[in-house]
C-alpha positions, 0 to 999 in steps of 0.5 A: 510499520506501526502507527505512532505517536511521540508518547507511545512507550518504546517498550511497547513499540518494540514488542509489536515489532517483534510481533510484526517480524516474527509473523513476517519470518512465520508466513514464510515457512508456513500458511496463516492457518498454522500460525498460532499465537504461541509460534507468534510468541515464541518466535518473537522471544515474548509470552503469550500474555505479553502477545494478548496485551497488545492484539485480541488473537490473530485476526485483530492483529492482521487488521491493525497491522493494515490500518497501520500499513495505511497511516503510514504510507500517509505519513509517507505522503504527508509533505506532498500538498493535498490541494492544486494537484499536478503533474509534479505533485503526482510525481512526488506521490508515486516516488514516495509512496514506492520509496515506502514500499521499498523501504519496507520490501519484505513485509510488502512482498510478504503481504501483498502477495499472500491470497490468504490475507486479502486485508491489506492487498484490499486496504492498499487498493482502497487508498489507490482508488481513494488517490485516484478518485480525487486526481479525476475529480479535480482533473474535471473541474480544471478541464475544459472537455465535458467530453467522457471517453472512458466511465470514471469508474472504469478508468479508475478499476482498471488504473488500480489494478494495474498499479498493484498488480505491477507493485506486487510483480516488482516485489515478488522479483526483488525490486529490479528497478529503483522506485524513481525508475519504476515511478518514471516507467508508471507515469509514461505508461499512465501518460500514454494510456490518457492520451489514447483515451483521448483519441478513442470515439466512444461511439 
């Protein structure tokens, strides 16, 4: 789940997925707070310097992996247009993007559902309500109805977090459903959520 280019050294890709595996396999025999850089190192078959070439300390890894978590959930999302959203750019939005998770099960299960590393549960949450933000936008410059039933930003808490509370439900029960299913049940539930916003008075 690294960011990459096509000069990085494949020595150095390598070791940080050893890195990345190894804290993966750490996290689920222990707490973060017992995980050293020498348990790192040594599960990861590397030394220490070899860890210190790559990461500052502990933290500073957590942080790129989220920052690499991130570039590639875009790198996911690259061929799906930015402008003239609809329906069917969605729809290729929200498969991609569990094809993804699924692809990558065991480090989002591990990571997300972990309350003692908020960082990437935060990062993922923040690219949600980013994609979010701008389907609302766009959806009220295409529309009609100046008509608000529901604040933007409490509909956009509230479609965040049910997006990552179910994503988290679906890893910690290993992935009972394919990500095309999955994606079809969110988009009936997020259709139908709309349409009672519609019929709600505000007043």
């Amino acid at each position: 789940m690294s960011t990459t280019s096509p000069r990085t050294d494949p020595r150095v890709l390598r070791t940080r997925l050893l890195i990345r595996v190894a804290l993966i396999d750490l996290l689920q025999e222990m707490e973060l707070e017992k995980i050293t850089v020498n348990r790192i190192a040594e599960r990861a078959t590397i030394n220490r310097v070899t860890f210190y070439l790559h990461y500052r300390d502990i933290p500073d890894m957590l942080e790129r992996m989220a920052d690499d978590m991130i570039n590639e959930i875009h790198a996911a999302l690259g061929d799906v247009p930015d402008q003239s959203r609809t329906k069917e750019t969605d729809w290729s939005i929200l498969v991609k993007m569990l094809e993804h998770i699924a692809e990558n099960s065991n480090f989002y299960k591990v990571l997300l559902s972990s309350k003692r590393i908020p960082v990437f549960n935060d990062r993922l949450t923040k690219l949600i309500v980013d994609l979010i933000t701008n389907r609302a936008e766009q959806r009220d410059a295409s529309s009609s109805d100046s008509a608000v039933i529901v604040p933007r930003d409490i509909a956009i808490w509230y479609g965040s977090s049910a997006f990552i509370g179910t994503i988290v439900c679906w890893l910690r029960n290993d992935l009972p459903y394919t990500p095309l299913f999955l994606a079809k049940q969110l988009s009936l539930l997020f259709r139908l959520h709309q349409n009672t916003n519609e019929l709600m008075d505000p007043e």
